[in-house]
C-alpha positions as CSV (number, residue, x, y, z in Angstrom):
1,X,0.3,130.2,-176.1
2,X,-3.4,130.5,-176.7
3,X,-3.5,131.1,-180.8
4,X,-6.3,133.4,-180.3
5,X,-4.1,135.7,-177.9
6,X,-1.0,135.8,-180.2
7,X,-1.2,139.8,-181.0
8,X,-1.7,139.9,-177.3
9,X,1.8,137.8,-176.3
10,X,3.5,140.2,-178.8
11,X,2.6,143.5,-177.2
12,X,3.1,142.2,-173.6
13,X,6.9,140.8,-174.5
14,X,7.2,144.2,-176.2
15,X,5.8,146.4,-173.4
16,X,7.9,144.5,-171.0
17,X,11.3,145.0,-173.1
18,X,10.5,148.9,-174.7
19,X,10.5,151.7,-171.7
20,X,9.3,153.9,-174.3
21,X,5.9,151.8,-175.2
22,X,5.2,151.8,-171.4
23,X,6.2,155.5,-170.7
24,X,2.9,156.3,-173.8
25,X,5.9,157.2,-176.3
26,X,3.9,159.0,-179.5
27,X,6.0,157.5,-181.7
28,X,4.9,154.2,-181.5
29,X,2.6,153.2,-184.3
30,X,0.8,150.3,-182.5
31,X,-1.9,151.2,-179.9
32,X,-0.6,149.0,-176.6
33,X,-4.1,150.1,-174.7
34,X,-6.1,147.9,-176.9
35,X,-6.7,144.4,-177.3
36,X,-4.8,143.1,-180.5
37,X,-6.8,140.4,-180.8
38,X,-9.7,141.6,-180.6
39,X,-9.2,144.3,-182.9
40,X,-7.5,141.8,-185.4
41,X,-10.5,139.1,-185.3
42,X,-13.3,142.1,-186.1
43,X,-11.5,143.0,-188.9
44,X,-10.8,139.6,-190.2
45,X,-14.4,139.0,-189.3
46,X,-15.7,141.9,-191.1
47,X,-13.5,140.3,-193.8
48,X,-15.1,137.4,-194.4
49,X,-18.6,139.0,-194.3
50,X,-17.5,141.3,-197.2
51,X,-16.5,138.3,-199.2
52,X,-19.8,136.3,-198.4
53,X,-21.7,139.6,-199.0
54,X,-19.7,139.6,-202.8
55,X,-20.3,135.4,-203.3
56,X,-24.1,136.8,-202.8
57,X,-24.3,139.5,-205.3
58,X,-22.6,137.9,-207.7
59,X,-25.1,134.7,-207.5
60,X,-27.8,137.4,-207.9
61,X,-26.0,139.4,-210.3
62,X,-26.5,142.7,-208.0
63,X,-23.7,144.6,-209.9
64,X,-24.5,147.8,-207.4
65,X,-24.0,144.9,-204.3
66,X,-20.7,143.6,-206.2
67,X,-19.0,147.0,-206.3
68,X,-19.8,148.2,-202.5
69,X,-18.7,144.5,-201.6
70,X,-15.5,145.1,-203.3
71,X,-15.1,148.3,-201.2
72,X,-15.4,146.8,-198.4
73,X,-12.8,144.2,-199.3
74,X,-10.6,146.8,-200.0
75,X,-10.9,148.4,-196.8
76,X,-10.7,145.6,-194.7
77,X,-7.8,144.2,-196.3
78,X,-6.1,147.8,-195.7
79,X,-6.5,147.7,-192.1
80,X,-5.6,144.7,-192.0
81,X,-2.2,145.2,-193.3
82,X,-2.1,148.3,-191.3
83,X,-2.2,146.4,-188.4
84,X,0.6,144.1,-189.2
85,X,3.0,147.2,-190.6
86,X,2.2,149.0,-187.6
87,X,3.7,145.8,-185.4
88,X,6.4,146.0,-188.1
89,X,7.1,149.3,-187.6
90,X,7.1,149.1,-183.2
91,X,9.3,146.0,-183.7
92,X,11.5,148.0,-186.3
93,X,12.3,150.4,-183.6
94,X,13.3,148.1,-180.8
């Protein structure tokens, strides 16, 4: 398995194994229309660009650059566990 295409593996074994994930069940808290991935490696991404952005302001002491770096820390890292309570969840309910 490609370790880039691991979120990807997961939904396909689960799509194959839960008739109610194929069938577009609205319970299910994952979206299995979108690539995992992908959507896991932006955030991630976007991650890491909100902790160079902080490195940055604090070198320059940009206290207004600190704080919105911090939000955006904040909010990555909440999607970020969203997404892997979400797959939590879906498994949960197989």
């Amino acid at each position: 398995m490609n370790k880039s295409q691991i979120f990807n593996e997961i939904k396909d074994i689960y799509l194959r194994v839960m008739p109610a994930a194929i069938s577009g069940s609205g319970d299910l808290m994952v979206d299995y229309d979108i690539d995992l991935d992908k959507l896991f490696l932006s955030d991630t991404e976007k991650l890491f660009a909100a902790t160079e952005l902080l490195d940055k302001a604090k070198k320059s002491d940009d206290k207004a650059a600190v704080q919105a770096a911090l939000v955006y820390i904040r909010v990555y890292s909440m999607r970020l566990s969203v997404f892997f309570e979400n797959i939590k969840d879906a498994l949960i309910s197989f």
